[in-house]
C-alpha angles and dihedrals in degrees: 000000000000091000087054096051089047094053085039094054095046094049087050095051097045084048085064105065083036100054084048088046084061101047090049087064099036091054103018134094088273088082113012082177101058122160124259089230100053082038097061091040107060084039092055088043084049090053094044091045091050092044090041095055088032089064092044094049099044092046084049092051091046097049083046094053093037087053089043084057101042082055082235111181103268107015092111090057092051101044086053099047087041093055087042081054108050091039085065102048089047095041088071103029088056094042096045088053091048086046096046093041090051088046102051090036082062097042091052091050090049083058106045097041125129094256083050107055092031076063093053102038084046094049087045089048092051094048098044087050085055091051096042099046082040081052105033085047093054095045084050094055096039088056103044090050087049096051083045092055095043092045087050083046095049092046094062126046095233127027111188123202086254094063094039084067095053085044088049091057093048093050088047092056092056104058112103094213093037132219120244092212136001129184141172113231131182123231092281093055102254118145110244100174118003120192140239107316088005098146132191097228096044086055122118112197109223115238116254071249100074102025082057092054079043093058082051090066088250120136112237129210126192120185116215102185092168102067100030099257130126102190133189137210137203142143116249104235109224094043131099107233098337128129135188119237119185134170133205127191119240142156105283098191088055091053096048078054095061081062110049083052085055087054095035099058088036088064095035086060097041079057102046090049079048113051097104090053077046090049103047096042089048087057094040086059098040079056098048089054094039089050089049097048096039088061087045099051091043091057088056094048090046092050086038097050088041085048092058100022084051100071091030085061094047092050087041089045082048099049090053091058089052089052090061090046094265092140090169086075112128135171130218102269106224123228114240131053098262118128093256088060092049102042077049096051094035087055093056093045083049096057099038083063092048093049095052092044087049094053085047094050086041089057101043091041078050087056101044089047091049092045079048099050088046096054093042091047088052082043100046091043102045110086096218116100109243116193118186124208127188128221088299099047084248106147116255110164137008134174122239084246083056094043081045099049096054096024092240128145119238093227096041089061111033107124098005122124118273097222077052105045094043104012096186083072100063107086085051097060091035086058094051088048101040095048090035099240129172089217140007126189136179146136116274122179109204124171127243142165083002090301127098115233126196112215129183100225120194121186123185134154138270131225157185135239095257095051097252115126121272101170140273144291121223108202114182134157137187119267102166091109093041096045080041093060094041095060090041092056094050089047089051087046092050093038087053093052094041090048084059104034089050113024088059093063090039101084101037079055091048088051092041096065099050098048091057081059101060100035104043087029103074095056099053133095119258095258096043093050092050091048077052099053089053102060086040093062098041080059091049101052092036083057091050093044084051091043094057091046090051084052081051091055088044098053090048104048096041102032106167123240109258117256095222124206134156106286135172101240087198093066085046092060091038096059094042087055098050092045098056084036084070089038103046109055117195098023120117105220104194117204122221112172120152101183130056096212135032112176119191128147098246131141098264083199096050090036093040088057093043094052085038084053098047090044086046089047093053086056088050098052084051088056096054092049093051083060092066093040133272122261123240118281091018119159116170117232138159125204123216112183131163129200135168118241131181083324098319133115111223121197118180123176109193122189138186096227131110103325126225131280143254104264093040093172100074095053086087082059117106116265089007102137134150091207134084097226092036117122091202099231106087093088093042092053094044088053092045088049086047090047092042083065098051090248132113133249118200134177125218145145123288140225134258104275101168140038086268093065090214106163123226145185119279128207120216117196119187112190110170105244112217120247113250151119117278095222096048087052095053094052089050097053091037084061 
C-alpha cells in the first residue's frame, strides 16, 4: 500500500506540469486557432486537477493540524518540514510572477512606445501615398483616354466599333504612364473593340458587380496582385452600353505589402487598446499554471515531509514508551540505507539490549529483594534489638525489636551517633574501640517508659572481604524477666530457708515466755511482775510479728498452682471491693465496670487475694501520703474500673496517694517497698499470682481524682476472657 501511494504521489505530481504544459499549447501563441472543444477540455481537466489535489491537500493539512493538536509524536516535525516546504514551492513561484509581470509590463511598453508607433503610422502613411498615387495615376489615365475616345466620337457622326479600336490605340499612345491593355466591353462583359497588345487570353472578364457600379457612373477600380495588374473600369459617356477597361501593369508583392502594413498596424492598435485585457490574461494564466504547479508541488512536500516526520514520530512515540518503562517498544525498520533506516534499526537494537539488561536487572533486583525480605523478616521476628553503624559508629539500621526495646523512632536516629541516640551504650562501644577489641559484651539497666530494663548488649565489628572496617553491629536483648526470675527463684530459695530456720524456734520461744511468767511471776512483787509482764509480752508479740513474716515467706516461696474453673471476674472485683470498702474507712472506693459479665477460668481464691492486695496497697499509699500531709482540697479516693478490650478483661485501681517512684521495676522484686512497715512481698505475690494466670500486671501513674488534682499510682491488670455466648454461660453457671 505504501508503495502504491507512493507511485500514485509522484504521477500526480508529474500530471500537473503536464497538464500546464497543455494548456500552455492549447491557449498559447503554438496554435492561436485552437478548437472549443480542446479548449474546454484541457481547461475541465485543469479544474478537476486543481479541485482533485485541493481535497488531498486540504484532508492531509487537516489531519496534520488535528495531529499537532492532539500533541501526536511527530506533528511538530511535520508542521515545520510541510511549511519549509510550501515556502519553497510559492518563493519562487511568487518571485518568478513579479519577475515575468514586470517583464512583460516592460516588454509591452517597449512596444507601444512613441518611437514605435511614429515607425508604424509612418510605414502605413507611406504605403497608403504609393497606393493612392498607383491608384490616382490609373483613374487619371483611365479618364483622360475616355474623354479622347468620346471627343473622336463626338467629332463623326458614326463611330464603329472598327474604328473604336483604331481610336482606342491612338488614345493609348497617348497615355504618359501607359497602359499595358485597353477594351471596350458591353454591359455583359464582352469585348467590342480591344487596343494595341490587348490580347484574348490576357483578358479578365469584370464581374455583373462591377459592371453594374460601372453602369452607376462610378470608376471602378479592381486590384489583381497576383498577376501584377492593377484594371480599371468605367462607362464611355456618349455610348450606348460601352465601358472602358483598361490594365496596367504594378508590383504586385508591394502592393500585398501595403496590405499587410494595413493589417499589421490594425492589429498593432487593437493591442495596444488592449494591453490591460493582455496583461490580465497573461496573469490569469500564469495563475492557473502557478496555481497547478503550487498544489503540486505542496502534495509532494506534504508526502515528502510525511515521508521523513513519520518515522521520526514513530522513534519520538517509542521513545515515549521507553520513558514510562515500556522497553518492548519497537519501531518499523525502513528498507534502504538512508539515516532514517539506521537511527530506526540502531533503536531497536537499543531497546532489545535494554530490555535484556532490564530482565537481568529485574531478576537480580528480584534476588536482592528476596534475600531482603528474608533479612528483614529474621530482623523483624527475633526478639533481640540489632543496631547497625557504619565506619563512624553513626546509626544506619535498626529493627522494630531494637526501636521497642529503647522506645526510639527509626527516622528520628538514623544517622545519629550511637553514644547520642542511646547514650548508655556509649562506654560500651568507647571501650571496643579504645582497647581494639573485636567484641565487647556487658549488662547495661537503662530506663524507659518509667521501667528499668535490663538489657545484655554485644558489640563486635564489621567487616569487609577484604578485612578493612565497615562498621559495627550493636546485638541486645531484654533480660529484665529473666534477671526477675532470677531474682524470684533465689528469694524463694532463701524464703524458703529463713520460714524453716525461723518459724521452728519460734514457738518453744513463744512457750518459753509464758511459762517464765507464770513460774517467776507469782513470787514477785507486784512491781517487779508487772515489769515482767512487760518484757514477756514484748516476746510474745515480737514472736508473732516473726511468726506472720515467716507466713509471708511461706506463702512466697510455696505459692500453690491455681485450680482454675469459669468464673465471673465482675463478681470477683465486686466482692474485693466490698470487702476493702468495710476495711478501709474513710476511703471512697469508685466503681467502673462496662460489662455485666466477664467470664475467664481463673482461681477466684488466688485472683480475689491478688485484686484485694492491689485495692489494700492504694490505702495504703493514702496513707502514706497522709503522713506527709495531705494537699488542699484533698479528698482520697481509689478507682477501681473494668473494660473489655480485643478479648481481655482490663482492671485498672487508680489512687491519689503517694505515687510511684522512680525505678518502678523493681518494685515486683522481693522485699522492694516504699513504706516503713512494708514486708516487701505484697506486689511480688500479686505479680506471681497475675503471671500464674497467664495475664499481665503493670504500674503507672495515675490520673487527677479529686479537686486537688494530686496524681497517684494505677494498677492495670490483663486476664484473657474465654470466648462464649452469654447465654450459654449463664445457663451454665445457673446449673
Amino acid at each position: 500500500m505504501r508503495r502504491i501511494q507512493n507511485w500514485a504521489t509522484i504521477s500526480l505530481f508529474a500530471l500537473g506540469p503536464m497538464l500546464a504544459v497543455a494548456t500552455f499549447i492549447v491557449v498559447g501563441p503554438l496554435d492561436q486557432s485552437a478548437s472549443s472543444t480542446a479548449l474546454r477540455g484541457v481547461l475541465l481537466s485543469d479544474l478537476v486537477y486543481v479541485l482533485v489535489v485541493a481535497g488531498l491537500v486540504a484532508q492531509r493539512v487537516v489531519k496534520m493540524i488535528a495531529a499537532r493538536r492532539a500533541h501526536s509524536a511527530g506533528s511538530r516535525l511535520h508542521l515545520r518540514l510541510t511549511g519549509v516546504f510550501v515556502l519553497l514551492a510559492l518563493i519562487p513561484t511568487v518571485t518568478v510572477a513579479v519577475f515575468a509581470v514586470v517583464t512583460l509590463n516592460f516588454g509591452l511598453e517597449g512596444w507601444f512606445s512613441d518611437r514605435v508607433r511614429n515607425v508604424v503610422g509612418s510605414s502605413l502613411a507611406a504605403a497608403e501615398a504609393y497606393e493612392g498615387e498607383h491608384r490616382n495615376g490609373l483613374a487619371s489615365d483611365t479618364r483622360s483616354l475616355a474623354v479622347f475616345i468620346t471627343e473622336r466620337r463626338r467629332s463623326v457622326t458614326i463611330l464603329p466599333d472598327g474604328a473604336l479600336r483604331e481610336v482606342l490605340n491612338q488614345g493609348q499612345g497617348l497615355i504618359q504612364r501607359g497602359l499595358r491593355e485597353a477594351y471596350v466591353i458591353n454591359g455583359d462583359g464582352d469585348i467590342t473593340a480591344r487596343g494595341e497588345r490587348s490580347y484574348l487570353f490576357d483578358y479578365e472578364q469584370p464581374t455583373p458587380a462591377q459592371l453594374a457600379r460601372a453602369e452607376a457612373g462610378e470608376l471602378v477600380m479592381i486590384d489583381d496582385w497576383d498577376v501584377n495588374e492593377s484594371r480599371a473600369l468605367l462607362r464611355l459617356a456618349g455610348f450606348s452600353d460601352r465601358y472602358l477597361y483598361v490594365t496596367r501593369d504594378v508590383d504586385g508583392a508591394i502592393l500585398s505589402l501595403l496590405d499587410e502594413t494595413q493589417e499589421t498596424v490594425t492589429l498593432y492598435n487593437q493591442l495596444e487598446s488592449e494591453r490591460g485585457r493582455l496583461l490580465f490574461e497573461f496573469g490569469l494564466i500564469y495563475l492557473a499554471f502557478a496555481l497547478i504547479l503550487i498544489l503540486a508541488a505542496t502534495w509532494v512536500g506534504l508526502w515528502f515531509a510525511e515521508r521523513l516526520a513519520r518515522p521520526v514520530g514513530r522513534l519520538v512515540e517509542a521513545s515515549n514508551r521507553v520513558k514510562e518503562g515500556d522497553l518492548t517498544a519497537r519501531v518499523s525498520e525502513e528498507q534502504g540505507d538512508d539515516e532514517i533506516a539506521i537511527l530506526g534499526r540502531v533503536f531497536n537494537q537499543m531497546t532489545r539490549e535494554l530490555k535484556v539488561q532490564h530482565d537481568t536487572l529485574l531478576e537480580r533486583n528480584t534476588q536482592i529483594e528476596r534475600r531482603r525480605r528474608l533479612f528483614d523478616s529474621v530482623l523483624g521476628s527475633v526478639t533481640a534489638g540489632v543496631i547497625a553503624l557504619d565506619s563512624d559508629g553513626c546509626i544506619s539500621l535498626l529493627n522494630p525489636s531494637a526501636e521497642g526495646l529503647l522506645s526510639v523512632i527509626d527516622s528520628d536516629v538514623i544517622e545519629t551517633p550511637l553514644s547520642v541516640a542511646v547514650p548508655e551504650f556509649g562506654p560500651l562501644f568507647q571501650t571496643l574501640q579504645d582497647h581494639g577489641r573485636e567484641v565487647v559484651q556487658g549488662e547495661i539497666r537503662l530506663i524507659r517508659s518509667e521501667a528499668q530494663e535490663s538489657l545484655l548488649v554485644r558489640i563486635a565489628r564489621r567487616r569487609d572481604v577484604d578485612g578493612a572496617l565497615e562498621g559495627y553491629v550493636v546485638a541486645f536483648d531484654d533480660v529484665t524477666d529473666l534477671v526477675s526470675a532470677q531474682r524470684m527463684a533465689a528469694w524463694a530459695d532463701v524464703a524458703r530457708r529463713i520460714a524453716h530456720e525461723i518459724k521452728n524456734p519460734l514457738t518453744p520461744i513463744q512457750l518459753s515466755a509464758e511459762r517464765i511468767l507464770r513460774k517467776f511471776g507469782k513470787g514477785m512483787g507486784e512491781q517487779d511482775r508487772t515489769s515482767l509482764e512487760q518484757y514477756t509480752s514484748v516476746i510474745v508479740r515480737q514472736t508473732g510479728d516473726l511468726r506472720r513474716i515467716v507466713d509471708e515467706f511461706s506463702k512466697f516461696a510455696r505459692m500453690p498452682s491455681p485450680e482454675r474453673r469459669e468464673q465471673d471476674l465482675v463478681e470477683l472485683v465486686n466482692g474485693a471491693v466490698l470487702l476493702q470498702r468495710n476495711a478501709q474507712v474513710g476511703v471512697t472506693i469508685e466503681t467502673l465496670i462496662e460489662p455485666s459479665m466477664a467470664v475467664a477460668e481463673v482461681d477466684a481464691t488466688m485472683i480475689g487475694q491478688a485484686l484485694t492486695n492491689l485495692i489494700k496497697n492504694a490505702g495504703e499509699a493514702i496513707e502514706g501520703l497522709g503522713e506527709k500531709g495531705f494537699p488542699l482540697g484533698y479528698k482520697s479516693v481509689i478507682r477501681v474500673a473494668m473494660v473489655e478490650d480485643d478479648g481481655q478483661a482490663v482492671i485498672t485501681i487508680t489512687d491519689n496517694g503517694i505515687g510511684l517512684p522512680e525505678d518502678r521495676s523493681r518494685l515486683f522484686e522481693p522485699y522492694v517497698t516504699t513504706r516503713d512497715k512494708g514486708t516487701g512481698l505484697g506486689l511480688p505475690i500479686v505479680k506471681k499470682i497475675i503471671d500464674e494466670h497467664g495475664g499481665t500486671l503493670t504500674l503507672s501513674d495515675g490520673v487527677p481524682l479529686d479537686p486537688s488534682g494530686r496524681i497517684g499510682a494505677c494498677a492495670t491488670v490483663k486476664l484473657d476472657l474465654l470466648v462464649q455466648e452469654k447465654n450459654q454461660v449463664k445457663e451454665k453457671l445457673a446449673v
